[in-house]
C-alpha positions as CSV (number, residue, x, y, z in Angstrom):
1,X,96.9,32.4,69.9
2,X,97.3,34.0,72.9
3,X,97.2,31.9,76.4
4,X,96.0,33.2,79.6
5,X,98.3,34.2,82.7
6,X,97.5,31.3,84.0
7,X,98.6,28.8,81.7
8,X,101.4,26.5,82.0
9,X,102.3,22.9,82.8
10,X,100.0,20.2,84.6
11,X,101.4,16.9,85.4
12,X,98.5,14.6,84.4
13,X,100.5,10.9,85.0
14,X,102.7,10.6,87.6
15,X,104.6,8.0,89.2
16,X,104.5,6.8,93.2
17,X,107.6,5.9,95.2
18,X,106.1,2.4,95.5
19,X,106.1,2.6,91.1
20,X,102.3,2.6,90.7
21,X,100.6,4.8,88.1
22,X,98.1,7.7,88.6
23,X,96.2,9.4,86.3
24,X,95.0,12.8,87.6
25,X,91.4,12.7,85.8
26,X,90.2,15.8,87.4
27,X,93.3,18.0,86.2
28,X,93.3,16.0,82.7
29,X,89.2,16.7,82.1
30,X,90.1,20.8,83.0
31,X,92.2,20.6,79.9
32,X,90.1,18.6,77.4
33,X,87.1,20.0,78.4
34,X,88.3,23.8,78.2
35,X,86.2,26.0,76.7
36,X,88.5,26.2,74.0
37,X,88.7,22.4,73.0
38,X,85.6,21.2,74.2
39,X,83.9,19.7,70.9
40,X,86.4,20.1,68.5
41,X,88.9,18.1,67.0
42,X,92.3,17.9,68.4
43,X,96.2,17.1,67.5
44,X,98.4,16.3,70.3
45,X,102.0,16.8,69.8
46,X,104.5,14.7,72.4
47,X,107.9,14.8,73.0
48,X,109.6,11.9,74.8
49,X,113.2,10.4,74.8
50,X,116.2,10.7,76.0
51,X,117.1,13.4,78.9
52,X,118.4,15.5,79.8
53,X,116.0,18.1,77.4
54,X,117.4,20.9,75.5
55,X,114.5,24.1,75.2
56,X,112.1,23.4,72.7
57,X,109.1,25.9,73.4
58,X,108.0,28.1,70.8
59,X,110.7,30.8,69.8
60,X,110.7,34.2,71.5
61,X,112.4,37.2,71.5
62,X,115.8,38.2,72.2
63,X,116.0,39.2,75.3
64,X,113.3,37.3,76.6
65,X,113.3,34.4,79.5
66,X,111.7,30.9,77.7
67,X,108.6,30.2,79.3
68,X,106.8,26.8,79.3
69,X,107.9,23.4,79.8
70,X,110.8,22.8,82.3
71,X,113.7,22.7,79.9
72,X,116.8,23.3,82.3
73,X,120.1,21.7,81.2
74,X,122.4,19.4,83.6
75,X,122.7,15.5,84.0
76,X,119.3,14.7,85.9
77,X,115.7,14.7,84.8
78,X,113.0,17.4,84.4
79,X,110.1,15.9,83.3
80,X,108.6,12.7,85.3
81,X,105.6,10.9,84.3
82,X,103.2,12.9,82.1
83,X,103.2,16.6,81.7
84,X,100.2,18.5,79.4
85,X,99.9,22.7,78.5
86,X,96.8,23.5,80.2
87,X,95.7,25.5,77.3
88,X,95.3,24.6,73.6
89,X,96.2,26.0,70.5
90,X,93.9,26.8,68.0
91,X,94.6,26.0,64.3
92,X,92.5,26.2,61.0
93,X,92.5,23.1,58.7
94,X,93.1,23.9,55.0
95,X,89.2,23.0,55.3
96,X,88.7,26.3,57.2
97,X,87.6,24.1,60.2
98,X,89.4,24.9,63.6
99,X,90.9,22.6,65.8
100,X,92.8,22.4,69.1
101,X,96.4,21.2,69.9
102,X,97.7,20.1,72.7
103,X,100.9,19.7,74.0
104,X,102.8,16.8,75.8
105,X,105.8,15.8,77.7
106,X,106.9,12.9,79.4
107,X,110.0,11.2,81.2
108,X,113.1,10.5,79.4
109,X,113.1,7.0,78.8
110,X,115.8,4.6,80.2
111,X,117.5,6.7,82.6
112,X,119.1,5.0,86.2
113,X,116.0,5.9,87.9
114,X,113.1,4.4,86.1
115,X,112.2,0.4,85.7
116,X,111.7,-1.0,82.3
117,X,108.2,-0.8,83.2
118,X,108.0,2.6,84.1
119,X,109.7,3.4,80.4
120,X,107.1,1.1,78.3
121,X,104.0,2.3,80.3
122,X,104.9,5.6,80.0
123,X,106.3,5.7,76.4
124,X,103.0,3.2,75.0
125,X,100.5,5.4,76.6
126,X,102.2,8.4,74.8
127,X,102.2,6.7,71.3
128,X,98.3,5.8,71.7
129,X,97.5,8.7,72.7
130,X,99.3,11.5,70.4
131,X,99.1,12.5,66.7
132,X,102.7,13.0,66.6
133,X,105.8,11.9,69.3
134,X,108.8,13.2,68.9
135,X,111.2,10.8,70.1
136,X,114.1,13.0,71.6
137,X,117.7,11.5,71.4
138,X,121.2,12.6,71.4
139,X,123.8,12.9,68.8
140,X,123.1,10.1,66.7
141,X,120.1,7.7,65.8
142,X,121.6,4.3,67.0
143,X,120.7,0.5,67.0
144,X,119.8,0.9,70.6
145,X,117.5,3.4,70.3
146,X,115.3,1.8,67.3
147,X,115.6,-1.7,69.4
148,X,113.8,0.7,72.5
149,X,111.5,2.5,70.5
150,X,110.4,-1.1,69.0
151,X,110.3,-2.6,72.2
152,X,107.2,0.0,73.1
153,X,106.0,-0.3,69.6
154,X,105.6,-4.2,70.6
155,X,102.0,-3.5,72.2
156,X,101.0,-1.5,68.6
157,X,101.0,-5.0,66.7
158,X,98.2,-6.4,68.9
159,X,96.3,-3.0,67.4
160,X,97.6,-3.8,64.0
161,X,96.4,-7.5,64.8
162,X,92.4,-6.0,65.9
163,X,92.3,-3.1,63.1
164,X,94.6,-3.9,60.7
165,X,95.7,-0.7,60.2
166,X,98.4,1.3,61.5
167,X,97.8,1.9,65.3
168,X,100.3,5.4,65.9
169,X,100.1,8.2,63.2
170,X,103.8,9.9,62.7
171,X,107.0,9.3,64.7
172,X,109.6,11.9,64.4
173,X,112.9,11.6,65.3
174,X,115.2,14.3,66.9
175,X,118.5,14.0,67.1
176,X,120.1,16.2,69.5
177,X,123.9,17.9,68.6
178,X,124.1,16.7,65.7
179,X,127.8,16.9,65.0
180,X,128.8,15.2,61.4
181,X,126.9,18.2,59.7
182,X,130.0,18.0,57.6
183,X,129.2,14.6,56.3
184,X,125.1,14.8,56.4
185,X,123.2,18.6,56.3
186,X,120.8,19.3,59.6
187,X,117.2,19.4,59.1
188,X,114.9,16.8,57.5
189,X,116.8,16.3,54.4
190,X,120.0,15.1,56.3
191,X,117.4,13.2,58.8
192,X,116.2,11.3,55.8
193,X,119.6,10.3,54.6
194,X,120.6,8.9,58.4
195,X,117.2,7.2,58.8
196,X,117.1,5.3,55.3
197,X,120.2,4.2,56.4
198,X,119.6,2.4,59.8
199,X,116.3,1.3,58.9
200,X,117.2,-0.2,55.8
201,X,117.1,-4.6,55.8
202,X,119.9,-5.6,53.9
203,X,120.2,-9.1,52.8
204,X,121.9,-12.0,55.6
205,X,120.9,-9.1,58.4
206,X,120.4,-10.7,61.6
207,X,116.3,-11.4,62.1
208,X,116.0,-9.8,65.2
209,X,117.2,-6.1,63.2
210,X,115.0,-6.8,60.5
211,X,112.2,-8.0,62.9
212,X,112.6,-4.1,64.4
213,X,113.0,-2.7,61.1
214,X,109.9,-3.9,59.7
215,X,107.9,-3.4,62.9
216,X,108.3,0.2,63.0
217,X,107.2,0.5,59.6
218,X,103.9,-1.5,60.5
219,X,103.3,0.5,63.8
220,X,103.7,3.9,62.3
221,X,102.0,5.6,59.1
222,X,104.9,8.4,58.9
223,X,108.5,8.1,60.2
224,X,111.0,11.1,59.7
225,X,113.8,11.9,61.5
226,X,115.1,15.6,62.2
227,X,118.8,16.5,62.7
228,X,119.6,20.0,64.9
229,X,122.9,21.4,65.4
230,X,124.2,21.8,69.6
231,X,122.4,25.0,70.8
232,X,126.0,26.6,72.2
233,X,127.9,26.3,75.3
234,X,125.9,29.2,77.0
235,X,122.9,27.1,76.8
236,X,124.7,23.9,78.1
237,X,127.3,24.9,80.4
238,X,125.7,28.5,82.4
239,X,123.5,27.4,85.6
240,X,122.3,31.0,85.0
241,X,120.8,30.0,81.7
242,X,117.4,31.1,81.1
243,X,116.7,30.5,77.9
244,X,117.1,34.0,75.8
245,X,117.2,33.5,71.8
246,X,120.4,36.0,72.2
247,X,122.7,33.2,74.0
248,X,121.6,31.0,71.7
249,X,123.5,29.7,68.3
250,X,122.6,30.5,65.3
251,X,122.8,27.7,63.3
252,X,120.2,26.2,66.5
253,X,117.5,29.0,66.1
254,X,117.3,28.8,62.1
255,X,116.8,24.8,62.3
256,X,114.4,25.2,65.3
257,X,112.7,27.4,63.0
258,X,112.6,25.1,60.2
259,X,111.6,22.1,62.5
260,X,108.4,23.6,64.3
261,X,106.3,24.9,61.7
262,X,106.9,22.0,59.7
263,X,106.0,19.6,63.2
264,X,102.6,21.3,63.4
265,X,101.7,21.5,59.7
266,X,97.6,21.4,59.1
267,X,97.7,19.8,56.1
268,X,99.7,16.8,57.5
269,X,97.1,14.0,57.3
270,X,98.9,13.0,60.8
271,X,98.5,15.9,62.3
272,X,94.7,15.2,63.5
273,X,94.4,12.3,66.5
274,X,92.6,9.3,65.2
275,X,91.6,6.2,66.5
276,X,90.7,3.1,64.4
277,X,90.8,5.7,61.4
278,X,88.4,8.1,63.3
279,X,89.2,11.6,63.9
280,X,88.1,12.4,67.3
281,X,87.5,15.0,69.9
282,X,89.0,16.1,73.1
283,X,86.5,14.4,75.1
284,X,87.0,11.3,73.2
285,X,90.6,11.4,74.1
286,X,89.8,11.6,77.6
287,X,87.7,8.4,77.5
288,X,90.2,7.2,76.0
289,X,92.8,8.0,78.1
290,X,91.0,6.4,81.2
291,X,90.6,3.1,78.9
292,X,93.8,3.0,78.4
293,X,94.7,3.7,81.9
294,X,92.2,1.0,82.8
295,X,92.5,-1.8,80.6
296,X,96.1,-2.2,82.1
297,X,97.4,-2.6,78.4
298,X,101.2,-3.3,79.4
């Protein structure tokens, strides 16, 4: 669908010098009350991880500049805090009925200048509050990383505890540069290979792994993991970069291709944002967004 001029990025959670939270309610109620979402039923598609980001907007042409989410290369940061499109995008269930997606990013987790705390309240408030999080990491989907991502998942089990039921819908992993494509294929089909491998319990494993293993199947309905291919060495070492399909790789483009319309599939029973088994609204999800802000749940 097409967005107005006007659209773009809105940081909706940001973080103070003093390492306090603020959610921007006025700024967050102009996006789930637009004209476009208000009433309907929504998805909300996150990204968070590991930084720095490589692009990962919607694919344009050739020759043309990416627009949308700040994706620039280099060793610091983009994203801090909580970012949201200002404009949905409207879908059609296989039902016929129409809903609205949203788009979010957030901070890379566990980089030198956020606290523990920082990374948890930020990465919790994005599980509970998306369909799907794309959890962003490079080169290879290590202990460390499930050991993070279980750390967050912790404050899911006191869901699982009230509801019993699983409190985040679908968790997709993204491994960045990918480089043993010789070994295991990009996509989802060499994804599924690496992740029934490291979250596999095998017998005498230490309790703590199999403690994380099991936890992330409780806390998640869907886990799937996605391995891309390095984008090039125009993308990663030009300051002048700006993002044109043309001085990107090929091998990049036709996985990106691949991964998208498969991450915002309609007829994924994910894809819509439930809570306690309830599809719900974008004005729900801003009352829920200010409960979870408010109940202090980390």
């Amino acid at each position: 669908m097409e967005q107005s001029s006007t659209a773009g990025p809105v940081q909706i959670v940001s973080i103070t010098e003093d390492h306090k939270f603020v959610l921007d309610e006025k700024k967050l109620k102009e996006i789930l009350y637009h004209r476009r979402t208000q009433g309907k039923k929504i998805a909300l598609v996150s990204i968070a991880g590991d930084f720095p980001k490589n692009p990962k907007d919607w694919i344009g042409r050739d020759n043309e500049p990416l627009k949308g989410f700040d994706w620039r290369g280099g060793a610091g940061r983009h994203t801090t805090g909580m970012i949201m499109w200002s404009e949905p995008f409207l879908m059609s269930l296989p039902s016929g009925e129409e809903i609205a997606v949203l788009l979010m990013d957030t901070q890379g987790t566990f980089d030198s200048n956020s606290t523990v705390f920082e990374n948890a309240f930020i990465f919790a408030l994005t599980l509970l509050v998306s369909s799907v999080t794309v959890y962003n990491i490079m080169h290879n989907l290590q202990e460390d990383n499930l050991q993070h991502l279980s750390f967050f998942a912790e404050y899911g089990v006191l869901a699982i505890d009230a509801y019993h039921t699983s409190p985040f819908q679908q968790l997709t992993f993204l491994v960045r540069d990918w480089q043993f494509e010789y070994e295991t294929p990009y996509g989802f089909e060499g994804g599924e290979e690496i992740l029934t491998k490291r979250l596999q319990i095998r017998p005498n494993q230490h309790h703590d792994l199999e403690l994380v293993r099991s936890r992330l199947r409780q806390c998640f309905r869907k886990v799937n993991c996605f391995l891309m291919p390095h984008p090039g060495l125009k993308v990663t070492n030009r300051r002048d970069f700006d993002g044109r399909l043309e001085d990107i790789e090929r091998d990049f483009k036709t996985q990106l291709q691949a991964f998208i319309p498969e991450l915002f599939r309609s007829d994924n029973i994910n894809f819509v944002k439930e809570i306690n088994g309830e599809q719900i609204t974008s004005t729900q999800l801003f009352e829920y967004f200010r409960v979870s802000r408010n109940k202090s749940f980390i």
